[in-house]
C-alpha positions in Angstrom: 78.2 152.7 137.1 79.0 149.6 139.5 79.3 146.3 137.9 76.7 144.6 140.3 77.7 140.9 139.3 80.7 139.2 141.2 83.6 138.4 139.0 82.6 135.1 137.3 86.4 133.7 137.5 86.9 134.2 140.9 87.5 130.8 143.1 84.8 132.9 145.7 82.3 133.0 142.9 79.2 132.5 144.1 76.8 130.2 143.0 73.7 132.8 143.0 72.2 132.9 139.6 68.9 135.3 139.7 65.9 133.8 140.1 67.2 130.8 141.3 67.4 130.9 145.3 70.4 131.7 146.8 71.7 129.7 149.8 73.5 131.1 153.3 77.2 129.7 151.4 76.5 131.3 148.2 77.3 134.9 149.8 80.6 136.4 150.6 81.7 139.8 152.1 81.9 142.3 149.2 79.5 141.1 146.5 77.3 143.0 144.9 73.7 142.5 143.2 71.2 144.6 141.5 67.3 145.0 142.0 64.9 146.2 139.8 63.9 149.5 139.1 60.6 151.4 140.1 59.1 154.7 138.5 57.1 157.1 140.6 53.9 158.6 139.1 52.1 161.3 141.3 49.1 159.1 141.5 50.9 156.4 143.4 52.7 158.9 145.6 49.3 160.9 146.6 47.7 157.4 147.2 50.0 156.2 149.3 50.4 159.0 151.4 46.6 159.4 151.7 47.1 155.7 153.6 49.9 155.8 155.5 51.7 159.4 155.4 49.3 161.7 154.8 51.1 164.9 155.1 50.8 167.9 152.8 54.0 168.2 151.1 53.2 164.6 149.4 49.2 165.4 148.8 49.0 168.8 147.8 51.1 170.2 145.5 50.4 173.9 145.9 50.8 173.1 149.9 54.2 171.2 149.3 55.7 174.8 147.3 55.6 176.4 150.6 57.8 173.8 152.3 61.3 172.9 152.6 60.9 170.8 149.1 59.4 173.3 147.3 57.5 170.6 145.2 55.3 167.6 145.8 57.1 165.0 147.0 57.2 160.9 148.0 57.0 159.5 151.8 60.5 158.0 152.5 58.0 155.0 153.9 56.8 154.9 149.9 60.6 155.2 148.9 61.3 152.2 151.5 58.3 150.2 150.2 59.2 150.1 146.9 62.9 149.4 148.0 61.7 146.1 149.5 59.9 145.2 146.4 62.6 145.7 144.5 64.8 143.7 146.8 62.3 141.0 146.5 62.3 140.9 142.7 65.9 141.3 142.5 68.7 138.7 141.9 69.4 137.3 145.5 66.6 135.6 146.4 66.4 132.9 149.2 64.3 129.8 149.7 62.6 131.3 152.7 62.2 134.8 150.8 63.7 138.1 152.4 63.0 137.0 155.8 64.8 140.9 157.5 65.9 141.1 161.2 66.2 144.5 161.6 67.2 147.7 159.9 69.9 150.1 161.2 71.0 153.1 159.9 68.0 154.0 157.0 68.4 157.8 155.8 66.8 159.7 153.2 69.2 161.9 152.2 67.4 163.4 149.2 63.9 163.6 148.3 61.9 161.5 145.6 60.0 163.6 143.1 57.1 162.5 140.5 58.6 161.2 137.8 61.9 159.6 139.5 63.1 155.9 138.4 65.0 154.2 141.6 67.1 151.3 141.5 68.4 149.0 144.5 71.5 147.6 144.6 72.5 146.0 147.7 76.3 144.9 149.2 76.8 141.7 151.7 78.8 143.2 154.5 78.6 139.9 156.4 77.6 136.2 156.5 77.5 134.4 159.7 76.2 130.4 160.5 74.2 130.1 163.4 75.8 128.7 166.5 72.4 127.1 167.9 70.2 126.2 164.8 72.6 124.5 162.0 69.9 124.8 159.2 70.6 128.8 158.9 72.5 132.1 159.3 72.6 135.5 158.5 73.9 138.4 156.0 74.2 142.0 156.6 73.5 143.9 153.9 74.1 147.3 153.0 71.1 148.6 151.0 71.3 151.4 148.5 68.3 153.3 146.3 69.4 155.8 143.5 67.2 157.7 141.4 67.9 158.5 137.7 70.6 160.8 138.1 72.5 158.3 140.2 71.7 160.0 143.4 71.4 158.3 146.7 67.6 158.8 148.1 67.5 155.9 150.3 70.5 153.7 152.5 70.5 151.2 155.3 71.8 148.2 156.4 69.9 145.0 157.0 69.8 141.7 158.3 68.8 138.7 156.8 67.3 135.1 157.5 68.9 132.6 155.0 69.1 128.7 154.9 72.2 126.7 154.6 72.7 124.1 152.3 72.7 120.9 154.8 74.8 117.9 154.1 73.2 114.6 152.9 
């Protein structure tokens, strides 16, 4: 398992303690943080795929044995869903919330049965200060969901809106 917190005697430690918002100059390329973790009961997945994904293989578990899966299983939109909560009740948090600019490369490379526990841990790949608008930047995260058996179900890479910490 990863040791999601940044060495604490490192000069580059930042200053991100969770819960308590996390500025543009707290992040630097290479540090890690957790998220919480999410279990996924059939109810939840049937319900939200009767809203938004309703497609056999996550409604009807007699219709989702026939298919690829072989078993019921969860949208990748639920999967994603519960990712950004996650994200959002995790340790880096920002005065202007998760404010995302885009999404590149999101996969599901495994399924999410009934039953499965996910966890988010996320990796800043890059922090850059605005060049027009001093009062912000961005980070590039890379986004990762495991299930239980420490298997990748869910990775992207994001963009985020963060304030700076301005000078008096």
């Amino acid at each position: 398992m990863i040791d999601m917190s940044p060495d604490p005697s490192s000069p580059d430690a930042p200053d991100v303690v969770p819960g308590r918002p996390c500025y543009l100059e707290d992040l630097a390329v290479g540090q890690r943080y957790a998220g919480g973790t999410a279990t996924l009961d059939l109810a939840e997945i049937k319900a939200f795929a009767a809203a938004y994904d309703p497609q056999p293989f996550h409604l009807d578990e007699g219709a989702a044995k026939a298919t690829v899966f072989g078993r019921l299983v969860a949208s990748g939109w639920h999967t994603m869903a519960l990712t950004m909560r996650m994200l959002v009740e995790g340790e880096l948090r920002s005065l202007w919330g998760l404010v995302g600019l885009g999404a590149d490369e999101l996969r599901w490379p495994r399924p999410v049965f009934p039953g499965d526990v996910l966890s988010v841990e996320w990796e800043v790949l890059e922090v850059r200060s605005s060049s027009s608008k001093p009062d912000r930047g961005t980070a590039r995260l890379r986004v990762t969901t495991r299930n239980q058996r420490d298997e990748v179900v869910l990775s992207l890479i994001t963009t985020i809106l963060l304030p700076r910490r301005l000078s008096a």
